[in-house]
C-alpha atoms as an extended CHARMM CRD file, in Angstrom:
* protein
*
       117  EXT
         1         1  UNK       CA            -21.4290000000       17.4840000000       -3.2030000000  PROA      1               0.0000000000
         2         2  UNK       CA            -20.4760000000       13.6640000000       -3.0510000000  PROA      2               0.0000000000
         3         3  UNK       CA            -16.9700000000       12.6450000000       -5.0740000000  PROA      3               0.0000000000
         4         4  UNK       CA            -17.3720000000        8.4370000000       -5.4700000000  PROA      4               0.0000000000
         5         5  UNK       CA            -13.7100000000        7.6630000000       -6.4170000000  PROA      5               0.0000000000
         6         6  UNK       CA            -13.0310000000        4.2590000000       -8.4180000000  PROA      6               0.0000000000
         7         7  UNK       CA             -9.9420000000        1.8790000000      -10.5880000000  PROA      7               0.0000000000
         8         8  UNK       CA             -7.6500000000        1.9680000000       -8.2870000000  PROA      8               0.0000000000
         9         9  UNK       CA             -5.9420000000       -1.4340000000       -7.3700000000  PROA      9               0.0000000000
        10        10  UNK       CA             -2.4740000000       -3.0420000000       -7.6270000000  PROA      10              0.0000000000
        11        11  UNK       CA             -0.2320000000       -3.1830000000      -10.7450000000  PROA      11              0.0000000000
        12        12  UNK       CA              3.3100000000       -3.6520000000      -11.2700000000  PROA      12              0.0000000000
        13        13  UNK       CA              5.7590000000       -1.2900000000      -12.1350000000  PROA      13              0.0000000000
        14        14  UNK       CA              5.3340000000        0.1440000000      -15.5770000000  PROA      14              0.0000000000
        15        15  UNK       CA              1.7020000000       -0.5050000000      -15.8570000000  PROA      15              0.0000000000
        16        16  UNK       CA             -1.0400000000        1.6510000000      -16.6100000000  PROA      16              0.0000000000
        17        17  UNK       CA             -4.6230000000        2.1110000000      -14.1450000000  PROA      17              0.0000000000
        18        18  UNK       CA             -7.4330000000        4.6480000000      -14.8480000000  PROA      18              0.0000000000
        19        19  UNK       CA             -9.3290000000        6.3400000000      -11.9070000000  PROA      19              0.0000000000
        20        20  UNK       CA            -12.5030000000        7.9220000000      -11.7860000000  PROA      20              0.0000000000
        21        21  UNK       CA            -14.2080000000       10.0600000000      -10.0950000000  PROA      21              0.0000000000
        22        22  UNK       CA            -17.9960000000       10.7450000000      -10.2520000000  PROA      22              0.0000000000
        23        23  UNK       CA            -19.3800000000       13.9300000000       -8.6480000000  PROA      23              0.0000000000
        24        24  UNK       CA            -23.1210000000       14.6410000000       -7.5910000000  PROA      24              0.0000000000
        25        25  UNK       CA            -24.9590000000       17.0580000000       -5.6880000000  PROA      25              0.0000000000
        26        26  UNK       CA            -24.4990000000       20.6550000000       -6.2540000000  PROA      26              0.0000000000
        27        27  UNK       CA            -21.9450000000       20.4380000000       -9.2980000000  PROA      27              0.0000000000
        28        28  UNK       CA            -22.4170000000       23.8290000000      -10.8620000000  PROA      28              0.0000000000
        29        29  UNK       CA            -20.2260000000       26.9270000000      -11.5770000000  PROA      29              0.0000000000
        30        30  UNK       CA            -17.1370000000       27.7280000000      -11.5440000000  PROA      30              0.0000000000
        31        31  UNK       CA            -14.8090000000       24.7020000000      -10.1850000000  PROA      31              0.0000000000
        32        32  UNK       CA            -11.3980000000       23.0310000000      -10.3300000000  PROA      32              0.0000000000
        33        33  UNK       CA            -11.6170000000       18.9330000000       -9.9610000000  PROA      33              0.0000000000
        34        34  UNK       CA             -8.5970000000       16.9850000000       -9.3980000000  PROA      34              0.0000000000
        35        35  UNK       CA             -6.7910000000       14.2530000000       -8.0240000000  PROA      35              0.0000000000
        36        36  UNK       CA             -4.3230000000       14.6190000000       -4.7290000000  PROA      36              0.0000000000
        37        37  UNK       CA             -2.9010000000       11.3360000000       -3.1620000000  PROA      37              0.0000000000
        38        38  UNK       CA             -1.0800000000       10.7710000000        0.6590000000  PROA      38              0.0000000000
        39        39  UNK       CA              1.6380000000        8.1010000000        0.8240000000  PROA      39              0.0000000000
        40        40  UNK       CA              1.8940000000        6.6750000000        4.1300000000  PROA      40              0.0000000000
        41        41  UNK       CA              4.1350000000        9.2350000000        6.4370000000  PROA      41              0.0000000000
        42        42  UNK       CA              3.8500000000       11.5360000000        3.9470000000  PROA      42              0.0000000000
        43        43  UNK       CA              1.2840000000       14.7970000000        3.3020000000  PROA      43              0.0000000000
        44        44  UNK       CA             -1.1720000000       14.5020000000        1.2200000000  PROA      44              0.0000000000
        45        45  UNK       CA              0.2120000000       16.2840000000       -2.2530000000  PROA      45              0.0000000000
        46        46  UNK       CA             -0.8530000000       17.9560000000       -5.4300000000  PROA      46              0.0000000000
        47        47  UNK       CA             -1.3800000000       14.9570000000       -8.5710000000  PROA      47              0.0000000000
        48        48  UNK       CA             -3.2680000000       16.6860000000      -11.0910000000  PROA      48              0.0000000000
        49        49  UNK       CA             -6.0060000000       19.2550000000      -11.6940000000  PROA      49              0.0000000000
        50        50  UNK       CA             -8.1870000000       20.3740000000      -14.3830000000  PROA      50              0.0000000000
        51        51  UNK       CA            -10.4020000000       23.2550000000      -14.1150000000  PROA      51              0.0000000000
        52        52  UNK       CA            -14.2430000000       23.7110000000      -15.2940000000  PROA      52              0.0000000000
        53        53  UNK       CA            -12.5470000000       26.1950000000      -18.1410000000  PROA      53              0.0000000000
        54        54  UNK       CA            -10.2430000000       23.8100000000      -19.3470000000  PROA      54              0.0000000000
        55        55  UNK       CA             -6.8900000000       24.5410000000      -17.6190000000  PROA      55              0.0000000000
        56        56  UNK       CA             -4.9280000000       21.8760000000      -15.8940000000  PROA      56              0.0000000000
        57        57  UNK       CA             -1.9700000000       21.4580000000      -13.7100000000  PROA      57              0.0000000000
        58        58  UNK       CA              0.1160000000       18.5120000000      -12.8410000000  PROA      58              0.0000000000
        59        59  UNK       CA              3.1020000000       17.7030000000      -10.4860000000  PROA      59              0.0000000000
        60        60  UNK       CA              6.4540000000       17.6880000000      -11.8040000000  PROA      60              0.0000000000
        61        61  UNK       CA              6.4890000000       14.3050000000      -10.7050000000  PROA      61              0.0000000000
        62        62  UNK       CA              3.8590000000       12.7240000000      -12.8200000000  PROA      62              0.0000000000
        63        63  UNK       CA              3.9340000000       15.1540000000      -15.4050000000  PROA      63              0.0000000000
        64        64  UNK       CA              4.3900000000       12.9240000000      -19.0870000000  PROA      64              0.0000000000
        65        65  UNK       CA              3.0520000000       10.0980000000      -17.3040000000  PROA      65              0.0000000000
        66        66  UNK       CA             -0.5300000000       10.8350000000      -16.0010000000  PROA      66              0.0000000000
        67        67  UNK       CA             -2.9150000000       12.6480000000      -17.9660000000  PROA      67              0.0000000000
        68        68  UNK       CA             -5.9460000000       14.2790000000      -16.4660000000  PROA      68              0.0000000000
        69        69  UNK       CA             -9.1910000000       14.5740000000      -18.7890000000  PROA      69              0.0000000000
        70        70  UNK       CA            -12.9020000000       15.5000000000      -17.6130000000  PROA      70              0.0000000000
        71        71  UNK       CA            -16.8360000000       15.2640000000      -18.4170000000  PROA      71              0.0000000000
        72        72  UNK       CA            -18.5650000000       18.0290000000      -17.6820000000  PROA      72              0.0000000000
        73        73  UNK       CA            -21.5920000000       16.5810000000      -19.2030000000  PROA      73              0.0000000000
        74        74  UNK       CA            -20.9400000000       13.6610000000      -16.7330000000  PROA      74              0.0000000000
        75        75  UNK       CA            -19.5730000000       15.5420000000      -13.5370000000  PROA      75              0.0000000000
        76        76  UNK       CA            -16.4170000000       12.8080000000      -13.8300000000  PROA      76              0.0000000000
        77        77  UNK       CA            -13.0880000000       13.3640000000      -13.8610000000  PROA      77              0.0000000000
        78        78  UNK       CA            -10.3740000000       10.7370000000      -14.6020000000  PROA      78              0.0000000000
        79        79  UNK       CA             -6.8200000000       10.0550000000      -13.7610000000  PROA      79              0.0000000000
        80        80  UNK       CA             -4.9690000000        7.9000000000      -16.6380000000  PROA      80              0.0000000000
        81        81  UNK       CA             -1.5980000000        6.8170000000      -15.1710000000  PROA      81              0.0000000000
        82        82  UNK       CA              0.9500000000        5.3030000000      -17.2270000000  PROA      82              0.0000000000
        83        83  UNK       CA              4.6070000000        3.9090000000      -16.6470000000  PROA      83              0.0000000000
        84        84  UNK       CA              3.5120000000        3.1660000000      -12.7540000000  PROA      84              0.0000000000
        85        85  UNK       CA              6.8000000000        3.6680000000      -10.5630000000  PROA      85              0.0000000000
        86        86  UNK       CA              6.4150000000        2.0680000000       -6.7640000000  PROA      86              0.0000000000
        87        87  UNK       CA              6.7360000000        5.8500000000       -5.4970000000  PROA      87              0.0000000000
        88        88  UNK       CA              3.2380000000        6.3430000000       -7.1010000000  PROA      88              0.0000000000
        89        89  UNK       CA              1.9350000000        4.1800000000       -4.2790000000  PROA      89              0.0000000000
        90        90  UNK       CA             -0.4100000000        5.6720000000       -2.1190000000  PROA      90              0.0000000000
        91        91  UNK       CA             -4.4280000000        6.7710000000       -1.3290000000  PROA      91              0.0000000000
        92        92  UNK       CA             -5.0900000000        8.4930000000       -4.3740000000  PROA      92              0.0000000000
        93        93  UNK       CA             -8.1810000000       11.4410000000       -3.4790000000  PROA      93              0.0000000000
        94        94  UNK       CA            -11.0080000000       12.9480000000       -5.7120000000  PROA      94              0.0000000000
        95        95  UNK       CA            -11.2110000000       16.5790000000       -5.1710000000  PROA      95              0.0000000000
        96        96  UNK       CA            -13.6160000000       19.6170000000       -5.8340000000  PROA      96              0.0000000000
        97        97  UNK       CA            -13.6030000000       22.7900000000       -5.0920000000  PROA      97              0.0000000000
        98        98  UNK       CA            -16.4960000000       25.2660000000       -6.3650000000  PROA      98              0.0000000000
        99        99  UNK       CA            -15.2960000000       29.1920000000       -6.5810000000  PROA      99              0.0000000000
       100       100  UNK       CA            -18.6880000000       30.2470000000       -7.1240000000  PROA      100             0.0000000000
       101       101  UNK       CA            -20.8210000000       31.3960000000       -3.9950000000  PROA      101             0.0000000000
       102       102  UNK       CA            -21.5080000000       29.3600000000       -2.3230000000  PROA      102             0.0000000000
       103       103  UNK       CA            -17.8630000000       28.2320000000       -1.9530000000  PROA      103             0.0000000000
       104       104  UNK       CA            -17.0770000000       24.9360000000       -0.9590000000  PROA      104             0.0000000000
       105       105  UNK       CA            -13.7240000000       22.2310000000       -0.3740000000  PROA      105             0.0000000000
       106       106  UNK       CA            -15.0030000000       18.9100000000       -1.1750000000  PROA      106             0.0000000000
       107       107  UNK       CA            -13.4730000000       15.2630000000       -0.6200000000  PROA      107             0.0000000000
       108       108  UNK       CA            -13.9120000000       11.8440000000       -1.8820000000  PROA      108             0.0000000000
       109       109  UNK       CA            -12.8840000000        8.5080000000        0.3830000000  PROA      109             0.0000000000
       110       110  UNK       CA             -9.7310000000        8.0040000000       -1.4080000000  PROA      110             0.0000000000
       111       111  UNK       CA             -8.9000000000        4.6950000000       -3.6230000000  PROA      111             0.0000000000
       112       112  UNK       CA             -5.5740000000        2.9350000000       -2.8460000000  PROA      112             0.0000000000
       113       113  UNK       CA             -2.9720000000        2.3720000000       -5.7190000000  PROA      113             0.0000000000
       114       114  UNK       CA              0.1690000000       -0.2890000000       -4.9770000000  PROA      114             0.0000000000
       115       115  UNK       CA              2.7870000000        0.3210000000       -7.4620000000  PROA      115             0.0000000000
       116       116  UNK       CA              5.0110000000       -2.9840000000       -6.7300000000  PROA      116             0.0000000000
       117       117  UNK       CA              5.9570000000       -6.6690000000       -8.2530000000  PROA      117             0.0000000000
């Protein structure tokens, strides 16, 4: 599986940006895609998930500001994220993980968001 990550960039505080991520390879089954993002000093954390059967999960920190949504037809998941705060700064990471056997972790290059005026 490949994850090719894209929209991030810089904006200013209160702004909106739209990620993407396209998968390809061996997309099938059973899988949870998401975004996870790693400020500098910090561990790489939890943004937002959203499952192959429709359930998703979001940090308290972005919840009512970033909305996850997905293609299955399109193997893409996107990240809309509104009312930017300078904390959201950071390498933002496409992520897939397939439950069905074969089971596997997969990671995109990450795309780097700059919250700041």
């Amino acid at each position: 599986v490949q994850l090719q990550a894209s929209g991030g960039g810089l904006v200013e505080p209160g702004g909106s940006l739209r990620l993407s991520c396209l998968a390809s390879g061996s997309v099938f089954g059973i899988n949870v895609m998401g975004w996870y993002r790693q400020a500098p000093g910090k561990q790489r954390e939890l943004v937002a998930t959203f499952a192959s059967g429709g359930s998703t999960n979001y940090a308290d920190s972005v919840k009512g500001r970033f909305t996850i949504s997905r293609d299955n037809a399109r193997n893409t998941v996107y990240l809309q994220m509104n009312s930017l705060k300078p904390e959201d700064t950071a390498v933002y990471y496409c992520n897939l993980v397939r439950i069905t056997i074969p089971r596997g972790n997969y990671w995109g290059p990450g795309t780097q968001v700059t919250v700041s005026s």
